[in-house]
SEDO-151052 format. One record per residue (C-alpha): z, y, x. Coordinates in steps of 0.5 Angstrom, whole numbers, plus 2048, in hexadecimal, padded with zeros to 3 digits. Layout:
// SEDO-151052
ZYX ...
// end
This chain:
// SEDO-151052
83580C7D9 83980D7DF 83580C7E5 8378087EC 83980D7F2 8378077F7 8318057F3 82E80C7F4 83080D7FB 82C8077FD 8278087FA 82680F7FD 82780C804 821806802 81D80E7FF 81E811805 81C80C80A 81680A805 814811806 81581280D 810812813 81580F818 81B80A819 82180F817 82880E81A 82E80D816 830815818 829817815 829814810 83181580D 82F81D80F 82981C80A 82C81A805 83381D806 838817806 83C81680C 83A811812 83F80B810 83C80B808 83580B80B 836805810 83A80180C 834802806 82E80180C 8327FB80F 8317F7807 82A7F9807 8297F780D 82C7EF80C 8277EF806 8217F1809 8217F8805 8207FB80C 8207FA814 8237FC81B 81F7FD820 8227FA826 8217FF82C 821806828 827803822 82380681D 821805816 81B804811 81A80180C 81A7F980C 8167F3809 8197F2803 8177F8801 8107F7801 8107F17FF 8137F47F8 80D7F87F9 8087F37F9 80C7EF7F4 80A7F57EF 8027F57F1 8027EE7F0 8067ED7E9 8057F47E5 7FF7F37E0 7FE7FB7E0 7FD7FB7E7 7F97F57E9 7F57F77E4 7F47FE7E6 7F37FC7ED 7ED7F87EC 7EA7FE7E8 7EC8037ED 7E87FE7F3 7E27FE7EF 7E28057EE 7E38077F4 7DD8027F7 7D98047F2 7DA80B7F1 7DC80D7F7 7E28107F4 7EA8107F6 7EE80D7F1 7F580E7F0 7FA80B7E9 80180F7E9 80780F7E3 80A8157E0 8118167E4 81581B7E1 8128227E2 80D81E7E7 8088187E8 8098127ED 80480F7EF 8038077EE 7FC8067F2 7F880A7F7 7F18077F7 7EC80A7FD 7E580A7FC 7E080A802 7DF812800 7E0818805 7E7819801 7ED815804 7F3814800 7F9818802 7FE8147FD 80280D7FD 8048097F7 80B80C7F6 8098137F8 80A8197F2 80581E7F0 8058237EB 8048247E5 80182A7E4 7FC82A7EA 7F98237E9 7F581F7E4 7F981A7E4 7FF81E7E2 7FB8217DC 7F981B7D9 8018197D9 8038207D6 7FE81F7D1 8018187CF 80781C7CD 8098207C7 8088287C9 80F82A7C8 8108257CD 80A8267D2 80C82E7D1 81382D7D3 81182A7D9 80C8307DB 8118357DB 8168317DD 8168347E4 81183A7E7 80B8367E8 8088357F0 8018377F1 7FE8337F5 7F88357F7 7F483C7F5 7F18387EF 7F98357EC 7FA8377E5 8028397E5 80283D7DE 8058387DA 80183A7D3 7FA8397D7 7FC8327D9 7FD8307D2 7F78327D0 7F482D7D5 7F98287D3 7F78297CB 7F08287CD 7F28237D2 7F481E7CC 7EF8207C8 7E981E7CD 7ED8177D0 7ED81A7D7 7EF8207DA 7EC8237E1 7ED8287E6 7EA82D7EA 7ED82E7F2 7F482F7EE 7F882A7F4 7F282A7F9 7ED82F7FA 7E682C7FA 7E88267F6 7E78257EF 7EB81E7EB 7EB81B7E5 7F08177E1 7F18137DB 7F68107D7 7F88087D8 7FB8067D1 8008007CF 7FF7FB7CA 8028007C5 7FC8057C8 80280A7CB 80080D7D1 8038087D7 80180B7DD 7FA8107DF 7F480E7E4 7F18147E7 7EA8147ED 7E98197F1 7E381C7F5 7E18227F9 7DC8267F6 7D88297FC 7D78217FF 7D681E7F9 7D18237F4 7CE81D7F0 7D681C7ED 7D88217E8 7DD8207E3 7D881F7DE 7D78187E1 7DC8177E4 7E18177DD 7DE8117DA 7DF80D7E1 7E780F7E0 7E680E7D9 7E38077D9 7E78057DF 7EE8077DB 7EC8047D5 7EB7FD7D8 7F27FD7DB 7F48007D4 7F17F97D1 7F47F57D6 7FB7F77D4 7F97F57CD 7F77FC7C9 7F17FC7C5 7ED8037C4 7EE8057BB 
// end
C-alpha cells in the first residue's frame, strides 16, 4: 500500500502543534519537520479554513484548533470502551483514591486513551494521546502479555531498552518472565520501573472475541498511601478491567 506524502506531512504539522507548549510560527514548524516554508504555509492555510488550527492574530502563530478537540470529545462520547472505562476509572479514583489511566498498544509503545486523576498525593503527569513504554509500565506489560512470546520478545530486543529509573527492568529475558507471569495472574504490576516511589498495576480489557482491546492500570505512592499494596490493589484493577471487558460484550469461560 503506497502511502499519501501530503497525508503524512499534515498530520505531522496537527502532531506537532498538538505536542507543543506554544503557538508555533510557520518557520518553526517547516524547521521541526524539515519541509520548506511554502509547503507548511500552504498545508496550515487548509487546516486553518477547516478549523483544524488557529491564528493568533497579534503573534500570527499557530495551535491546534476547534475542530481538532471536537474529533476528540467525539471519540470520549461515542467509543463503548472509552465511556465505559471512563466511568470505571472515576469511581476508582473516588473511591480508592487511585490514578487511573486506560492505553492501547501502538507499535513498540502504548498510547494513552484516558488519564483519570484521583483526589490522591499522586498527579497525573500523562495526557490521552501521549505514549508510555512497555517495558517500564503495567500497563505495557499486560499488552506484551496479550501477545504470542515470539512477538512480545521481538519487540523487547527491538532496540536497547531506556532505564527509567534505578528500578527498570531493561534485560529483555527478565521482562518475559514478568509478562509470562503477568498472563498467568490476569494483571501485571510494577515497582518504581517509571517513577521512583510510585507502584501501579494494570489490567486487560478484552473485546467481545476475549482478545485484549486495550490495558487499564492505577497508580499509587507507597510512602503516602501505606494501606495500598498490590495485593489489594490488583482485584480493584482486576474488577474494574472485567466491567469495561463485559461492556464490550466478553464473557469470562
Amino acid at each position: 500500500m503506497t502511502n499519501s506524502q501530503s497525508l503524512e506531512r499534515a498530520l505531522q504539522i496537527l502532531d506537532l502543534l498538538d505536542r507543543a507548549n506554544e503557538p508555533m510560527g510557520i518557520r518553526e514548524i517547516a524547521r521541526h519537520i524539515g519541509l520548506s516554508n511554502a509547503i507548511v504555509q500552504r498545508l496550515v492555510n487548509t487546516f486553518l479554513e477547516h478549523g483544524f488550527v488557529e491564528q493568533d492574530r497579534i503573534s500570527r502563530r499557530y495551535s491546534i484548533g476547534y475542530r481538532a478537540f471536537s474529533l476528540g470529545n467525539s471519540i470520549l462520547k461515542k467509543d463503548r470502551m472509552i465511556v465505559s472505562a471512563q466511568r470505571q476509572l472515576e469511581m476508582v479514583a473516588s473511591n480508592h483514591e487511585l490514578n487511573g489511566y486506560l492505553g492501547r498498544r501502538h507499535g513498540n509503545q502504548a498510547v494513552y486513551l484516558l488519564c483519570v486523576q484521583s483526589v490522591g498525593p499522586i498527579a497525573i503527569r500523562n495526557s490521552p494521546g501521549e505514549l508510555a513504554f512497555l517495558h517500564s509500565t503495567a500497563m505495557g506489560k499486560v499488552l506484551l502479555a496479550a501477545l504470542d512470546d515470539a512477538e512480545a520478545e521481538a519487540i523487547l530486543r527491538e532496540k536497547p531498552l531506556p532505564k527509567m529509573t534505578p528500578a527498570t527492568i531493561t534485560d529483555p529475558d527478565a521482562i518475559m518472565k514478568q509478562v509470562r507471569e503477568a498472563r498467568e495472574a490476569g494483571y501485571a504490576s510494577v515497582v518504581e520501573e517509571t517513577i521512583l516511589g510510585v507502584i501501579s498495576v494494570g489490567a486487560p480489557v478484552r473485546n467481545a472475541s476475549g482478545e485484549v482491546q486495550a490495558a487499564m492500570s492505577v497508580a499509587f505512592a507507597e510512602r503516602s498511601s501505606p494501606h495500598l499494596t498490590i495485593d489489594n490493589v490488583a482485584p480493584i484493577v482486576v474488577a474494574a478491567a472485567d466491567t469495561v471487558s463485559r461492556d464490550l460484550g466478553w464473557s469470562p469461560g
